[in-house]
C-alpha positions as CSV (number, residue, x, y, z in Angstrom):
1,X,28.3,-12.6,27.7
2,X,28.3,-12.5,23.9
3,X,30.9,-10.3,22.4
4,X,28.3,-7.8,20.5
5,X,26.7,-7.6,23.9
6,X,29.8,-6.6,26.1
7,X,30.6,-4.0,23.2
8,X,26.8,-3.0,23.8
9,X,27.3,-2.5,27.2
10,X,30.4,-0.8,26.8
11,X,29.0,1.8,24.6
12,X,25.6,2.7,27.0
13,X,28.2,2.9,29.9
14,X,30.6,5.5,27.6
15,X,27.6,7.9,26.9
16,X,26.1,7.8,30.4
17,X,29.4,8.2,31.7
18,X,29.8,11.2,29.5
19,X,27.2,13.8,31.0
20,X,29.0,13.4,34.6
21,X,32.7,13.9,33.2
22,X,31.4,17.3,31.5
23,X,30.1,18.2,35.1
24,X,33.3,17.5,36.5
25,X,35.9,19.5,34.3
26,X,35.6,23.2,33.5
27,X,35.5,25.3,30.4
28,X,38.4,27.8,29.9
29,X,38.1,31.2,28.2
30,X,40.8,33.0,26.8
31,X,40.7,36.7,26.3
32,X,42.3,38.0,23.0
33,X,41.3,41.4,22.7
34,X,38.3,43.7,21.8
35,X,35.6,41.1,21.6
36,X,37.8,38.1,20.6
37,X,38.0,35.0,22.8
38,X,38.5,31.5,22.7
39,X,36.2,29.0,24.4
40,X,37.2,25.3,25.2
41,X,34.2,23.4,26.4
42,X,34.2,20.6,29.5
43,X,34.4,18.2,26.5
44,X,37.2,19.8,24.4
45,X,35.5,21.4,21.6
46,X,37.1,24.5,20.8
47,X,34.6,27.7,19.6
48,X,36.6,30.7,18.3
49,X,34.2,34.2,18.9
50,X,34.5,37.4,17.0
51,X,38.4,36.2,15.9
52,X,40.3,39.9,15.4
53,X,43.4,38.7,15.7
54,X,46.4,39.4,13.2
55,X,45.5,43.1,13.0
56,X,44.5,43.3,16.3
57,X,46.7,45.8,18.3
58,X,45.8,44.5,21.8
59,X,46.0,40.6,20.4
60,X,49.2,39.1,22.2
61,X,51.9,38.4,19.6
62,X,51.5,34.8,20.2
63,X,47.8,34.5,19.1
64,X,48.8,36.6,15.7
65,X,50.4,33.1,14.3
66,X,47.1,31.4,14.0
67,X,48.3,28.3,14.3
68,X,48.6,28.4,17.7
69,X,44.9,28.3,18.7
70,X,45.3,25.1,18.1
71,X,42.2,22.7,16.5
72,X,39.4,25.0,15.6
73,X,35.4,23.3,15.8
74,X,33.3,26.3,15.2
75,X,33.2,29.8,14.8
76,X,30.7,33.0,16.1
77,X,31.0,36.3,14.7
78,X,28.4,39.2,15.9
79,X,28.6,40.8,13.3
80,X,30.1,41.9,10.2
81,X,32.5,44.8,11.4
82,X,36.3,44.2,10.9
83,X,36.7,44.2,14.1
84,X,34.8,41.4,14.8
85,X,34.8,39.3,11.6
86,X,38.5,39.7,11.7
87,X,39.9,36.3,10.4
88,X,37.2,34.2,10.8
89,X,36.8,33.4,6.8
90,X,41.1,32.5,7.1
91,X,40.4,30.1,9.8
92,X,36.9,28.6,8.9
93,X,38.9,27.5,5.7
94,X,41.6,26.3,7.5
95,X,39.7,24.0,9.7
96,X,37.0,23.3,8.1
97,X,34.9,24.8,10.5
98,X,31.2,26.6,10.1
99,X,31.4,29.6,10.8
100,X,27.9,31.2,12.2
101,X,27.4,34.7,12.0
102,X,23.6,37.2,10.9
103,X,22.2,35.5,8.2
104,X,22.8,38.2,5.8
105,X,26.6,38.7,6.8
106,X,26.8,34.8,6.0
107,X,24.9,35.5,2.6
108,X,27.4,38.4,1.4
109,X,30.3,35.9,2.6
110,X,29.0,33.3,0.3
111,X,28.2,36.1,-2.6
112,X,30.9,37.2,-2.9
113,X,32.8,33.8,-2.7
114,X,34.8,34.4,0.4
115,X,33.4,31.3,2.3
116,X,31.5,28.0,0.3
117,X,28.2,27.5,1.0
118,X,29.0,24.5,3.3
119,X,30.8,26.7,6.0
120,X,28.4,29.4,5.8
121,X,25.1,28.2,7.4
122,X,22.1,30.7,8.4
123,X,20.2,31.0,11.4
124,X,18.5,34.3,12.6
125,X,17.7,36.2,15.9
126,X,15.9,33.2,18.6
127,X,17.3,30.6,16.2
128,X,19.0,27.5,18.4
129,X,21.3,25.1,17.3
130,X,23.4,22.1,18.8
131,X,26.4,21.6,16.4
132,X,27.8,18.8,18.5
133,X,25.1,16.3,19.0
134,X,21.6,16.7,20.8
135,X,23.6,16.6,24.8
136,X,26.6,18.9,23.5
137,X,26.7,22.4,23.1
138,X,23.4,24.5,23.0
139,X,23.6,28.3,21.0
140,X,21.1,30.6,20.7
141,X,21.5,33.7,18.5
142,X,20.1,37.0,20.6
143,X,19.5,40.7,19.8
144,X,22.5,43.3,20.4
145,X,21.6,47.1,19.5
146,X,24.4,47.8,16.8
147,X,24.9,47.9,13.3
148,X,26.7,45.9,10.8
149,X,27.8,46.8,7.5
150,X,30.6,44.5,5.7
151,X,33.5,46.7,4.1
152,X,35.1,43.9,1.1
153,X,38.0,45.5,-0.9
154,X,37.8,44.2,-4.8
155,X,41.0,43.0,-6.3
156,X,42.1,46.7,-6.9
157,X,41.9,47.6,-3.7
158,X,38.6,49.8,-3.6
159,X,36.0,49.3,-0.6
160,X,32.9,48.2,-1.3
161,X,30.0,48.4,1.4
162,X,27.9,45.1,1.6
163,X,24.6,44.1,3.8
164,X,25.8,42.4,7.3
165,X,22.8,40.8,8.2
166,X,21.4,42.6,12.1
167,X,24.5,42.5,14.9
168,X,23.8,39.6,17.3
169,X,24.7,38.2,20.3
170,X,25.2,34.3,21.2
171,X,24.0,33.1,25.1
172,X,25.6,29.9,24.7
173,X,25.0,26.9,27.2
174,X,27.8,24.1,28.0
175,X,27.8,20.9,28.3
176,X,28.1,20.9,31.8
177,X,25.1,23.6,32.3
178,X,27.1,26.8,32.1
179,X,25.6,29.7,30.3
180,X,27.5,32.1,28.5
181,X,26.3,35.2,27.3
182,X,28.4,37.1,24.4
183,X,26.6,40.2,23.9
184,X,28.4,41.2,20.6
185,X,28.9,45.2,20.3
186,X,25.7,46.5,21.8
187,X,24.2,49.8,23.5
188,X,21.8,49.2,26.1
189,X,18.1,47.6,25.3
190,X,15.1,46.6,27.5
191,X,15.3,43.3,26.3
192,X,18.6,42.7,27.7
193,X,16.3,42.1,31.1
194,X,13.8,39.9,29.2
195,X,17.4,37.8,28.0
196,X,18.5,37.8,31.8
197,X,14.9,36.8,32.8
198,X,14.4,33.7,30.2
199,X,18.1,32.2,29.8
200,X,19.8,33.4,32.8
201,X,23.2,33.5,31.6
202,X,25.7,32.7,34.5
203,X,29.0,34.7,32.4
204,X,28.1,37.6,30.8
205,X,30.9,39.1,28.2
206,X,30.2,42.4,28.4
207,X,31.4,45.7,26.3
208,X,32.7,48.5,28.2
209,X,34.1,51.2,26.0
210,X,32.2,53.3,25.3
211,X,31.1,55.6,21.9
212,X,30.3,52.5,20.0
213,X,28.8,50.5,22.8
214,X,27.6,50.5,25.8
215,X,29.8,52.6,28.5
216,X,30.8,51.2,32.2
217,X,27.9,53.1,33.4
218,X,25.6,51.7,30.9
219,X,27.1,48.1,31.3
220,X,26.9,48.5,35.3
221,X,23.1,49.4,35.0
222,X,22.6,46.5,32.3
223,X,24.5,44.1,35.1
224,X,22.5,45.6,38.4
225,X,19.5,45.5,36.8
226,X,18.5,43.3,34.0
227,X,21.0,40.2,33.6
228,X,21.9,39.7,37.4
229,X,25.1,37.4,36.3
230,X,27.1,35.8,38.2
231,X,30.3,36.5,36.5
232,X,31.1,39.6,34.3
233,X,33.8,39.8,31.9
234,X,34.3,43.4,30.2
235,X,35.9,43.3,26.6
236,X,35.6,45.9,23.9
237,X,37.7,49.2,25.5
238,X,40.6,50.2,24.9
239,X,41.8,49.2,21.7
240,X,41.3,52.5,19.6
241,X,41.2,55.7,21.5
242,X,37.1,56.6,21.4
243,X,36.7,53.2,23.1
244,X,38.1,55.0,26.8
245,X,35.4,53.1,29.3
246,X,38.1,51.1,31.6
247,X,37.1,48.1,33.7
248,X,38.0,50.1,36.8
249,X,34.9,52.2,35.8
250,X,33.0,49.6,35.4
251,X,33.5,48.1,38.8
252,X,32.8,51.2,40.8
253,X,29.8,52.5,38.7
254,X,28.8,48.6,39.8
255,X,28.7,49.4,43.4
256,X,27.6,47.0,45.5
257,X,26.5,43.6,43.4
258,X,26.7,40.2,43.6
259,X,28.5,40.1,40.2
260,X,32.1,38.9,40.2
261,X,33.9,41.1,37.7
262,X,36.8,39.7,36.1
263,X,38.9,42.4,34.5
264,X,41.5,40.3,32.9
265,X,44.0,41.1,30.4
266,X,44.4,40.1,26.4
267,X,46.5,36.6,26.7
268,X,44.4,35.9,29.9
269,X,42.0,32.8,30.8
270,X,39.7,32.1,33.3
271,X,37.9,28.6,34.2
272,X,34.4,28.1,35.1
């Protein structure tokens, strides 16, 4: 065989090949605190979501030194809450990374020249996107029932109250099949059942405290009734005191459900 054809066949057997190794390792999630996690994908691409981290009072002291997350390839935020854009601008700059987040909360970023234009794409509510390649990762920004202003302090010192874009959430489907469904901070919404119905997310990471999101009880009904997960992973409780919903609520105002709830704590991961 010609050398161009065995590098030929070498290449077609490399991308066929590749589909079945994403089926055979996992994804891992790691828990960071309030809504923060990171997400390594069956192929190794690394998606940071909602990254509170160096102020973050339930963040481990580990994950404060940013370097140690490691390689960075994208970046979700919900929302433009401090809580949830966090350090996302710090580390979309130091990795190069895009950063997706509401279309308007991207806008104000780029405004007001925290992030260049070329890290700061837009996309809006149903929009899709696969920033690996057309057979890697598959995100689709959904509704949450929020809101989400963006506080930016001037150089002396004085808040200044910007548009956020709407809050979102991002059901966000793996190489290997699995679907993910961040819900951002949210109170319930019928949709969430039409979500459940259309996407059928497998992992649903769910908000629990309370006040400024949905409560257990809420969360339990939104579970039981609409989204019908497989997997459940509360976030969002406990980190300031209104947020009092505990996973332990959660689970018993769940009941009897075919739900697996993992109530892990920040520093945590779990494999699916």
């Amino acid at each position: 065989m010609p050398l161009a054809a065995k590098v030929v066949a070498v290449l077609l057997a490399a991308v066929a090949a590749a589909p079945a190794f994403a089926q055979e390792r996992k994804a891992e999630l790691l828990w960071l605190g309030q809504a923060a996690f990171r997400l390594t994908t069956p192929t190794g691409k690394v998606i940071l979501i909602d990254p509170w981290l160096t102020t973050n009072p339930k963040t481990p002291a580990k994950w404060k030194n940013l370097d140690e997350l490691g390689k960075v390839d994208l970046i979700l935020v919900t929302h433009g809450h401090g809580d949830h854009v966090g350090d996302a601008p710090a580390l979309a700059k130091k990795h190069g990374a895009k950063l997706w987040a509401p279309a308007g909360l991207n806008q104000t970023f780029l405004a007001l020249g925290i992030l260049p234009a070329d890290l700061v794409p837009r996309m809006n509510k149903s929009g899709t996107i696969r920033p690996f390649g057309e057979q890697g990762v598959k995100i689709t920004m959904t509704r949450a029932e929020h809101s989400s202003e963006f506080v930016w302090k001037d150089a002396a010192g004085k808040d200044h109250v910007h548009v956020g874009g709407e809050p979102v959430g991002f059901l966000i489907e793996l190489e290997n099949g699995l679907k993910i469904w961040h819900m951002g901070d949210t109170g319930l919404f019928g949709d969430m059942k039409l979500v459940g119905d259309y996407y059928k997310p497998d992992v649903v990471l769910i908000p629990i405290g309370g006040h400024f999101v949905m409560d257990p009880k809420d969360a339990a009904f939104a579970v039981n009734h609409w989204i019908k997960p497989k997997h459940a992973v509360p976030m969002h409780y406990g980190t300031i005191p209104v947020l009092k919903g505990t996973p332990e609520e959660f689970i018993q105002a769940l009941g009897g459900t075919a739900t697996k709830v993992h109530a892990i704590q920040p520093g945590d991961r779990l494999e699916f």
